[in-house]
C-alpha positions as CSV (number, residue, x, y, z in Angstrom):
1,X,-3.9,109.2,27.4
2,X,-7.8,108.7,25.9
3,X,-9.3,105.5,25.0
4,X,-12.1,105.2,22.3
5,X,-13.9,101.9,21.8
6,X,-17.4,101.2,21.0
7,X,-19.4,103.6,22.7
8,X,-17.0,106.7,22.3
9,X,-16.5,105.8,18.7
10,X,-20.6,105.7,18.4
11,X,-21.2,108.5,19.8
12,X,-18.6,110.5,17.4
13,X,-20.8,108.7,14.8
14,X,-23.9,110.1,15.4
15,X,-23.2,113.5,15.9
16,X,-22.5,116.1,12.6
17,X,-19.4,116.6,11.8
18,X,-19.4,120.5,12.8
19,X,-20.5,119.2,16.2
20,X,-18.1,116.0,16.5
21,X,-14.7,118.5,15.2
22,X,-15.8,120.4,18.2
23,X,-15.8,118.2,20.7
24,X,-12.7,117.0,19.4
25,X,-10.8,120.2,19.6
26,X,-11.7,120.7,23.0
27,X,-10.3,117.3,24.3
28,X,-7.3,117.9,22.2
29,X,-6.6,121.3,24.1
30,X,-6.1,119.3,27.6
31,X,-2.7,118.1,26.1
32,X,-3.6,115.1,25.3
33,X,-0.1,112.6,24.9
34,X,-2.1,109.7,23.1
35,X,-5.1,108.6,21.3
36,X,-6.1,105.0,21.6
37,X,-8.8,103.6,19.8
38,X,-9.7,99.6,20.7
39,X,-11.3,97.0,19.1
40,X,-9.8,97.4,15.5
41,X,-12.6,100.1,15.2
42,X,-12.6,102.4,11.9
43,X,-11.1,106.1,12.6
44,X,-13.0,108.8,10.8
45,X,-10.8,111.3,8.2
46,X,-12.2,114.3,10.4
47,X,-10.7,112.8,13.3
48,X,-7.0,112.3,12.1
49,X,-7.1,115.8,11.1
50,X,-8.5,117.0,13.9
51,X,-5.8,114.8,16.0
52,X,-3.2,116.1,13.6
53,X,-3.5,119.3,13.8
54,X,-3.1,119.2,17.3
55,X,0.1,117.0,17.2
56,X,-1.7,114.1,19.2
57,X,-1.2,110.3,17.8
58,X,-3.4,108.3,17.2
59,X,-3.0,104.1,17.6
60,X,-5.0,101.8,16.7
61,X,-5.3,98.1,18.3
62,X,-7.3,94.7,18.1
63,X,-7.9,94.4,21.5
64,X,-11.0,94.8,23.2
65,X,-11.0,97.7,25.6
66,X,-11.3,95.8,29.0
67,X,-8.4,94.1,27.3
68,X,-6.4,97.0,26.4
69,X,-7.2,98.1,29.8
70,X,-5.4,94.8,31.1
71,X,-2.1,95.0,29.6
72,X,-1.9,98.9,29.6
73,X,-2.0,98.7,33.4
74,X,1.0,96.9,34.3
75,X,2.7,98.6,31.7
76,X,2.0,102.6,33.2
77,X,2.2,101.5,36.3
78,X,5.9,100.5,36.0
79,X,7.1,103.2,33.7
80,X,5.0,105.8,35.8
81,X,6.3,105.3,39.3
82,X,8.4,107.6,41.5
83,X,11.7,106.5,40.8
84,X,15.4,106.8,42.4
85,X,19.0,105.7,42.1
86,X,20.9,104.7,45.3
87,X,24.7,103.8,45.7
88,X,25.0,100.7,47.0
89,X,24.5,96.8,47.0
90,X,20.8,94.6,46.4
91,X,20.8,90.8,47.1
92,X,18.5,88.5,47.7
93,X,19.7,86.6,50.8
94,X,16.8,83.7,51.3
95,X,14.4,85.5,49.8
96,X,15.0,89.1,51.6
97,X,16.3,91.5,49.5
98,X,18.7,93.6,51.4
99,X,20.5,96.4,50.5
100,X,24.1,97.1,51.3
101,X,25.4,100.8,52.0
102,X,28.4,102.4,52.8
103,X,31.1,104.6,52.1
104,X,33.0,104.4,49.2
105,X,35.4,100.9,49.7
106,X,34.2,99.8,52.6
107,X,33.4,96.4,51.0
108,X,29.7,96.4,49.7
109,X,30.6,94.2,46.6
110,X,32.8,91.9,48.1
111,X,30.5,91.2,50.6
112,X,27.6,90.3,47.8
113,X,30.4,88.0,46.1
114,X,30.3,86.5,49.0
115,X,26.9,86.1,49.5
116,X,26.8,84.8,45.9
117,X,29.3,82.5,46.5
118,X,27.4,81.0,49.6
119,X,24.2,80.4,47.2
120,X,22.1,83.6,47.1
121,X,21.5,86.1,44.2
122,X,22.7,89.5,43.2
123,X,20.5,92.0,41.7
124,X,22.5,95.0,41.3
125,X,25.6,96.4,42.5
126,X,26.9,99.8,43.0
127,X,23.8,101.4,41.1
128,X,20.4,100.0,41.9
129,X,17.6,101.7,40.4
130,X,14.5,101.7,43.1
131,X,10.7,102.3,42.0
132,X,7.9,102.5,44.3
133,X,4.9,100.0,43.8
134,X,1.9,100.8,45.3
135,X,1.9,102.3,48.6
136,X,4.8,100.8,50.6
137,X,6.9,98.6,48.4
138,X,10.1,99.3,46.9
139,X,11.7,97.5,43.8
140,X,15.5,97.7,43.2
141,X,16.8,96.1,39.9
142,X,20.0,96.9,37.8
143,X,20.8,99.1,34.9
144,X,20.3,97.6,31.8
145,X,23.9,98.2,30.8
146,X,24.9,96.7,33.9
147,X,24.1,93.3,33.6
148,X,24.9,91.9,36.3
149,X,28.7,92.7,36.4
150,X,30.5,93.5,39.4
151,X,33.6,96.1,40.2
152,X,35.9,94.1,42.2
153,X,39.0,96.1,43.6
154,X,42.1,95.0,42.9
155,X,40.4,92.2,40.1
156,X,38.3,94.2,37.9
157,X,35.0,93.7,36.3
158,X,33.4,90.1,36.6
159,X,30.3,88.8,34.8
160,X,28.7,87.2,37.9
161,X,26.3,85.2,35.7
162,X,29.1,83.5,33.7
163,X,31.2,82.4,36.9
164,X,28.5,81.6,39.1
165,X,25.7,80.3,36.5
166,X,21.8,82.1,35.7
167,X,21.0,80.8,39.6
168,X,23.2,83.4,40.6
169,X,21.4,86.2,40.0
170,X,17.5,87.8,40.0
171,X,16.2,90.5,37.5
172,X,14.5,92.7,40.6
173,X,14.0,92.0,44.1
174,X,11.8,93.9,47.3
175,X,14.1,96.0,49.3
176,X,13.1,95.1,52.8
177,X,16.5,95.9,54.6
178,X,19.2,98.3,54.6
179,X,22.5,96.7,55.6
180,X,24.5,99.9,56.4
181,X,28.4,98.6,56.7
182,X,30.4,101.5,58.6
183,X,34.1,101.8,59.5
184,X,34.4,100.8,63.2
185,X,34.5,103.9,65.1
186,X,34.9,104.0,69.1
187,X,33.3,107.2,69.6
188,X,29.9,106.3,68.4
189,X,27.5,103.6,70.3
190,X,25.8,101.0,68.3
191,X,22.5,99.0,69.0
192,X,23.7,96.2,70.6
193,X,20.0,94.4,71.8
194,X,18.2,95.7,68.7
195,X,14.9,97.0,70.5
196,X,14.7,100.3,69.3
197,X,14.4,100.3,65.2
198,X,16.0,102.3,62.9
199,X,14.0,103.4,59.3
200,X,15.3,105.2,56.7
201,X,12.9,107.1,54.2
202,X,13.3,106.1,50.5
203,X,10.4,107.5,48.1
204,X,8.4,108.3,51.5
205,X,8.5,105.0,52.2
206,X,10.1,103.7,55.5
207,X,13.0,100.6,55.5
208,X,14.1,98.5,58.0
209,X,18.1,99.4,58.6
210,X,20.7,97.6,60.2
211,X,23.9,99.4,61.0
212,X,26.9,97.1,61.4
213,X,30.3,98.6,62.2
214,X,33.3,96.9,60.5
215,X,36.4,95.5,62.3
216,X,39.2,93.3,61.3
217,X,38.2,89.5,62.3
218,X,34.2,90.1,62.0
219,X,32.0,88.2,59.7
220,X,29.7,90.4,57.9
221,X,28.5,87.7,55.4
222,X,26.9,85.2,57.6
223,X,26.0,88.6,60.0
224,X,24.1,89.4,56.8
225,X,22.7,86.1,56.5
226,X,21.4,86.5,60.1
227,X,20.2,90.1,59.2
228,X,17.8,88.1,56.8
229,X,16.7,85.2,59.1
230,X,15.8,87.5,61.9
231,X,13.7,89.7,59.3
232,X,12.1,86.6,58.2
233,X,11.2,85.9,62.2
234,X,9.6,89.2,62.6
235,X,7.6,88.7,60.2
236,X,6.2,85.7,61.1
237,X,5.7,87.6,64.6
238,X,8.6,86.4,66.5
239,X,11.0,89.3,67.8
240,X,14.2,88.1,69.2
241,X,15.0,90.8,71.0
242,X,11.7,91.8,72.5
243,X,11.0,87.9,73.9
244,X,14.1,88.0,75.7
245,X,13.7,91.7,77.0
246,X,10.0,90.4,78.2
247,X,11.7,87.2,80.0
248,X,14.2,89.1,81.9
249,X,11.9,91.3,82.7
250,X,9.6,88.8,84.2
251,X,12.9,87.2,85.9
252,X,13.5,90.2,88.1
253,X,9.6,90.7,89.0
254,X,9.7,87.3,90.6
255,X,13.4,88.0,91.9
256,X,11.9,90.9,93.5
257,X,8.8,89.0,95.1
């Protein structure tokens, strides 16, 4: 994409035609997608034909360039971003946006309903679109044809919005933490004093997760609640885990004196 304002559009001006079709050609033959030209400014004949003939449109707006520049931004910088679908669950659980993952079943939606139900948001379930802002934040919203409905087993699809009212539910929220829900398995060992952290890559950029294995009897919706409190410690610098670690530790240096 080019942008002409005053001073491009000048300098065309002043230069013969021959000389200006020239120029012209030349930009055109980068593969140009779009030609804008600012400030309501008057497009020369030669240059629509020149444009035409090399199958690059040409728009015309009121807007000052620094202007143009303005709300262009935003716009590119959205629709331009590395982009990526993921199978799973987004709410926003007091302002953390976590993510729910999982195996087919293993209760991702029913423990967002949940969530809902207690007072936080959905964003998206089962398909959450994720775009990379900037250098190390990820966005998750919902398809557009989604609208916030959810696949319940055994009930079907609800319209979250209309049973749990427009509080119920964001456009787009941060991912900040993957809540990986796996089927209890006695073989495997799980973090059970959450020093060591576990990241996984999305878009090249590294997110928090949180593997909790399922069992009949446990309460994964206020475990996810605490999944989001304790994220909200850390990053206000307290770490749970590492304060206590650090107080035992200094227990059994004087012990040992």
């Amino acid at each position: 994409m080019w942008v002409f304002g005053e001073t491009e559009m000048t300098y065309l001006a002043a230069l013969p035609e021959t000389d200006a079709r020239s120029r012209l050609a030349v930009l055109f033959g980068f593969d140009v997608p779009a030609i804008f030209v600012t400030k309501g400014l008057n497009v020369e004949p030669f240059f629509l034909e020149e444009a035409s003939n090399a199958g690059v449109p040409v728009l015309r707006c009121a807007a000052s360039t620094r202007e143009f520049y303005r709300r262009i931004k935003p716009f590119l910088k959205l629709t331009m971003a590395p982009t990526t679908t993921l199978h799973g669950s987004l709410a926003d659980v007091y302002g953390v946006g976590l993510l729910f993952v999982g195996p087919s079943g293993v209760g991702k939606s029913e423990c967002v309903l949940d969530l809902v139900e207690r007072g936080h948001r959905l964003v998206a379930d089962d398909l959450v679109l994720a775009s990379k802002q900037g250098n190390d934040v990820l966005i998750g919203r919902g398809h557009e044809l989604q609208t916030h409905h959810m696949e319940i087993r055994g009930v079907g699809i609800i319209d979250v919005p209309a049973l749990f009212g427009v509080r119920a539910i964001r456009q787009q929220k941060r991912i900040e933490v993957i809540v990986s829900l796996d089927i209890w398995d006695e073989q495997r060992e799980y973090s059970r004093t959450g020093l060591e952290d576990e990241y996984e890559d999305i878009l090249g950029v590294p997110v928090l997760k949180v593997t909790v294995p399922l069992n009949p009897g446990k309460n994964i919706t206020v475990i996810s609640e605490v999944v989001a409190m304790n994220h909200l410690l850390r990053f206000a610098g307290v770490n749970s885990a590492r304060s206590f670690d650090e107080k035992l530790k200094q227990y059994m240096e004087q012990d040992y004196e």
